[in-house]
C-alpha positions in Angstrom: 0.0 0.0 0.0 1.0 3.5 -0.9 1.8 5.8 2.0 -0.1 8.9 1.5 2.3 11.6 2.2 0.0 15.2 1.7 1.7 17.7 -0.2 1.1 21.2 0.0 1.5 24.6 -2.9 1.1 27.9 -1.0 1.0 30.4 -4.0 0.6 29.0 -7.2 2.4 31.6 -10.0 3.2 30.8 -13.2 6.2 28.3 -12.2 4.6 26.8 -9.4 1.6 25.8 -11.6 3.9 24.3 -14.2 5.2 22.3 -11.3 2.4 21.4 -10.1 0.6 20.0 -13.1 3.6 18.3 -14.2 4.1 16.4 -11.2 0.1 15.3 -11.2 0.8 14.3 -15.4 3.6 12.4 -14.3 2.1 10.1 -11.7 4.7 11.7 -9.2 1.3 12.5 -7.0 -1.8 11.5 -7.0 -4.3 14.5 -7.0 -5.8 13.0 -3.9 -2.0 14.0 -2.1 -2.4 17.5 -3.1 -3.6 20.3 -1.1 -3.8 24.2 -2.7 -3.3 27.2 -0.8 -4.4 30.4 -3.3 -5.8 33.3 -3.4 -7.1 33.5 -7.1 -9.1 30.3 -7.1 -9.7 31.5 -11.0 -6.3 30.7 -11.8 -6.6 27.0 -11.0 -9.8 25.8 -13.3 -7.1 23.9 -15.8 -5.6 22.1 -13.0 -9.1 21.4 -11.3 -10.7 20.6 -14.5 -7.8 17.5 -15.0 -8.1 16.9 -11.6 -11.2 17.6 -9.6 -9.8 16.3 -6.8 -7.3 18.4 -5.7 -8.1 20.1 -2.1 -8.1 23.9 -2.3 -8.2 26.1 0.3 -7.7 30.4 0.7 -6.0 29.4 4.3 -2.1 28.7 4.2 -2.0 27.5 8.0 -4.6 24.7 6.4 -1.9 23.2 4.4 0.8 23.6 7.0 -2.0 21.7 9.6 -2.4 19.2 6.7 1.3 18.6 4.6 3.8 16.8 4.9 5.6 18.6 2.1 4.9 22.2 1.5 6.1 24.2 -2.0 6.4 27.8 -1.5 5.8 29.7 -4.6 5.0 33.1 -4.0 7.6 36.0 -5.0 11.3 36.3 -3.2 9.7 39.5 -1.1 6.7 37.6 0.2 8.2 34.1 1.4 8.9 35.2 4.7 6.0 36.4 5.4 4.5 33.1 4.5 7.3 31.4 6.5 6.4 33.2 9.8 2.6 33.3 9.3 2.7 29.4 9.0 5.5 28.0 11.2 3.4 28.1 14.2 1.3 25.5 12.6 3.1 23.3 11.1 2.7 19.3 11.3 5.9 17.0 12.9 8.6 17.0 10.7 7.6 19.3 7.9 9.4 20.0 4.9 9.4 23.3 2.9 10.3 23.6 -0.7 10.7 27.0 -2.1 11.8 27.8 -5.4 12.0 31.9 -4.8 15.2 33.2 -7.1 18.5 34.5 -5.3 17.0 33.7 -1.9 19.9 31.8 -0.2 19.1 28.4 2.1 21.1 30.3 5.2 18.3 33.4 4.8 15.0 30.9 5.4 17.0 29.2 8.2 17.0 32.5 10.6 13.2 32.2 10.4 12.5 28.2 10.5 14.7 25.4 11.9 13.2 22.5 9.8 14.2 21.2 6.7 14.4 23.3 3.7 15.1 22.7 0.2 15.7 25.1 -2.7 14.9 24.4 -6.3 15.1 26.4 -9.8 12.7 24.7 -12.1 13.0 25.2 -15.3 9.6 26.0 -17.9 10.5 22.8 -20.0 9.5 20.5 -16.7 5.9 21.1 -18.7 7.0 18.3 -21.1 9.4 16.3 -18.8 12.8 17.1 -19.8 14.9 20.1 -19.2 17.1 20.1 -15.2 15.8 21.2 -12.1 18.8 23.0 -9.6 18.4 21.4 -6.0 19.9 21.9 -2.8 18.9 20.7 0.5 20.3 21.8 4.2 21.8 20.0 6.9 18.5 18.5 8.7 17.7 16.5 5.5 18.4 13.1 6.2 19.5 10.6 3.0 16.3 8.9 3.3 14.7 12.2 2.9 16.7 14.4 0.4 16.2 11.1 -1.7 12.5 10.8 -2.1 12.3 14.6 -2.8 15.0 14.3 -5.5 13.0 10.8 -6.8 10.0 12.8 -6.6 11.2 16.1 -8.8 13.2 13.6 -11.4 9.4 12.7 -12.9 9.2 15.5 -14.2 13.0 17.2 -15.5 16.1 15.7 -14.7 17.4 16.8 -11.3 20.8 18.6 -10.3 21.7 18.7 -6.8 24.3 21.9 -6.7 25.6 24.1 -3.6 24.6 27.4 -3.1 26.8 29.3 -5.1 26.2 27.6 -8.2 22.6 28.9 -8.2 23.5 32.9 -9.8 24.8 31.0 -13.2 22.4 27.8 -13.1 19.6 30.4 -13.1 20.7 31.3 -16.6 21.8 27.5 -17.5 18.3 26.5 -16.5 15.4 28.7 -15.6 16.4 31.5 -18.3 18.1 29.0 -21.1 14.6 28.6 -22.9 13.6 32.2 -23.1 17.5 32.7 -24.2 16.6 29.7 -26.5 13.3 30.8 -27.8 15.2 34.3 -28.3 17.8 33.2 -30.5 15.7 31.1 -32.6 13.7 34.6 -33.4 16.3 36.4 -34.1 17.6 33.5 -36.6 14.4 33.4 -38.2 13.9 37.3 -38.5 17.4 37.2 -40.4 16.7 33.6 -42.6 13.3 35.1 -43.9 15.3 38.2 -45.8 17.2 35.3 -48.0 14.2 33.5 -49.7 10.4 33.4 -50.1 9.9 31.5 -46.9 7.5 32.6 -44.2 8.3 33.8 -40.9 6.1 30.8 -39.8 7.7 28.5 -42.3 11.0 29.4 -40.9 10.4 29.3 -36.9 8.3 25.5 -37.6 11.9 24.4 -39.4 14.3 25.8 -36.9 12.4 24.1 -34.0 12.0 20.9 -35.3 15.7 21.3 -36.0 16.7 22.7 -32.6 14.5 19.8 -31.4 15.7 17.3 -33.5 19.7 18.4 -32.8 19.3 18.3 -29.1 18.0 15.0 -29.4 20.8 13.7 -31.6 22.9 15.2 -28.8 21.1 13.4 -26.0 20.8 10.0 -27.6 24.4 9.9 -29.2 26.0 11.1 -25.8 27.8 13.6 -27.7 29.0 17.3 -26.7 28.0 20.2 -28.7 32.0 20.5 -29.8 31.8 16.9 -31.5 28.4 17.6 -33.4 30.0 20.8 -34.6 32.6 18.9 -35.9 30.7 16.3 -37.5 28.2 18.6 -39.2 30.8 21.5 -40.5 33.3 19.5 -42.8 36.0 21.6 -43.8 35.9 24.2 -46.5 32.0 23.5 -46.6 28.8 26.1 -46.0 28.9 25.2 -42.2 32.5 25.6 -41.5 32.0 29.2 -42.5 28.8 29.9 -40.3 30.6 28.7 -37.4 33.4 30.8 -38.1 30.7 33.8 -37.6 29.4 32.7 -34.6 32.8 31.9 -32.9 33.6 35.4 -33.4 30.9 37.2 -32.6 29.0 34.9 -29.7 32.0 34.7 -27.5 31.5 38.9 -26.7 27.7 38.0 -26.2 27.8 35.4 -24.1 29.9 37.3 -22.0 27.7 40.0 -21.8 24.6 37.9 -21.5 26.4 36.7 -17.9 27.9 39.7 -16.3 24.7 41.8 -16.7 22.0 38.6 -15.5 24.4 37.2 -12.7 24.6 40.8 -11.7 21.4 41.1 -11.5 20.5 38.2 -9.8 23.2 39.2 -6.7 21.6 42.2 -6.4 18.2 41.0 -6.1 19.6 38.6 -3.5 21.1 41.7 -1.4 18.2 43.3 -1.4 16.2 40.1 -0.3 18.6 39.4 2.0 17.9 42.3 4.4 14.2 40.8 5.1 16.2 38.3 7.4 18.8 40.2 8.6 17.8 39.3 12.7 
C-alpha cells in the first residue's frame, strides 16, 4: 500500500503551476496528495478541470496543519512572510520547498529550523525534460533528500548543486529557454530576408531542428563541440557559419552573464535584508 504523504503549494504563480501540473501528469502524486493554498481560485480551473480532486483552500496555516511537504511559490519578497505566518502551525517533521530566485538556504534558516530545500525549475519540466537545480540543508536526512529528488526527477532531470552555483544555473536552467526561444527569433527574422519563406515556415523548421539536434545530442552522448565537428566539414557552408558565430558569440555570451548574474546578486542583497535578525 502506498503511504499517502500530503503535499502542500502555498502560492501558485506561473512556475509553481507548471510544477504542479507536471508532477500530477507524471504520476509523481496523485491528486488526492495535493492540497492548494491560493488566493485566485480562477487561476486554477485547468488544474481542477484534469483533476477535480485536488483540495483547495484560501488558508495557508490549512496546508501547514495538513502537509507533509509544503512548496512555496509566492515572490522572493513575500516568502517570509508566508514562513512566519505558518510555522506556528506546522505538522511534525515538515518539509518546505521554495523555489523563490536569489534567496539563499542560510536566509530561510534565521526564520525556520526544519528542513528546507531550494529548487530552480525550469519551464521545459511542462514536457518532462529540461534540469531542475536542487539543494537541500543540513537537517535532511539521506532517506529524505532522496525521495524529494525521486519525486522532482518525474518531471526534469534533477541537479543537486551548492549554493553558489545557483546565480549561473539560473541562466543555464530557468532562463536558457527564453535565451533559446530568443535566439531562434532572431535567426528566423534574419533567414526570412534570403528566400520566399515565411516567418512561420522558418520558426516551424528551426524548432523541429533545434528539437531534432538536441535529441541527436542526448541519444548519441555527444557534446556540442563533436556535433559541430561532424556537421561543419571543412571548407564547406557550415565551417563558415561557425566561423561567424565563434567570433561574434563569444562577446555576447559574455555579456549575457555579467549583466543577469549581476542582477541576480543584487536581487539577493536586497532580499537578504528581510532576514537580517
Amino acid at each position: 500500500m502506498r503511504i499517502m504523504r500530503k503535499i502542500g503549494f502555498i502560492g501558485l504563480g506561473h512556475m509553481g503551476g507548471i510544477l504542479l501540473r507536471s508532477l500530477l501528469e507524471s504520476g509523481g502524486v496523485n491528486q488526492e496528495e495535493v492540497m492548494i493554498s491560493t488566493r485566485t481560485v480562477s487561476k486554477l480551473a485547468p488544474i481542477l478541470e484534469a483533476f477535480p480532486k485536488v483540495t483547495i483552500t484560501g488558508n495557508n496555516t490549512e496546508v501547514a496543519r495538513s502537509c507533509k511537504y509544503i512548496f512555496v511559490g509566492v515572490k522572493p519578497k513575500d516568502v517570509k512572510g508566508v514562513i512566519e505566518e505558518i510555522k506556528g502551525c506546522m505538522v511534525n517533521d515538515v518539509h518546505i520547498v521554495y523555489m523563490a530566485a536569489a534567496l539563499r538556504i542560510e536566509s530561510i534558516e534565521k526564520i525556520f529550523s526544519g528542513r528546507i530545500t531550494r529548487i530552480m525549475p525550469s519551464i521545459t519540466c511542462e514536457v518532462g525534460e529540461g534540469a531542475m537545480l536542487v539543494r537541500h540543508n543540513c537537517k535532511m536526512s539521506k532517506e529524505e533528500a532522496g525521495f524529494l529528488n525521486t519525486l522532482l526527477s518525474k518531471v526534469s532531470m534533477v541537479k543537486e548543486v551548492g549554493e553558489e552555483e545557483f546565480a549561473v544555473g539560473t541562466d543555464i536552467v530557468g532562463c536558457a529557454p527564453g535565451f533559446f526561444a530568443g535566439m531562434v527569433a532572431k535567426f528566423a527574422e534574419q533567414a526570412v530576408k534570403y528566400g520566399s519563406f515565411s516567418p512561420e515556415e522558418v520558426s516551424k523548421i528551426l524548432v523541429s531542428t533545434l528539437y531534432g539536434t538536441a535529441k541527436l545530442l542526448h541519444q548519441k552522448n555527444l557534446m556540442p563541440e563533436e556535433l559541430v565537428k561532424v556537421v561543419a566539414t571543412k571548407g564547406g557552408i557550415t565551417e563558415q557559419g561557425v566561423e561567424i558565430l565563434n567570433e561574434g558569440l563569444p562577446s555576447v555570451f559574455k555579456e549575457l552573464f555579467e549583466v543577469t548574474i549581476e542582477r541576480h546578486n543584487k536581487i539577493e542583497e536586497e532580499v537578504a535584508k528581510q532576514y537580517k535578525i
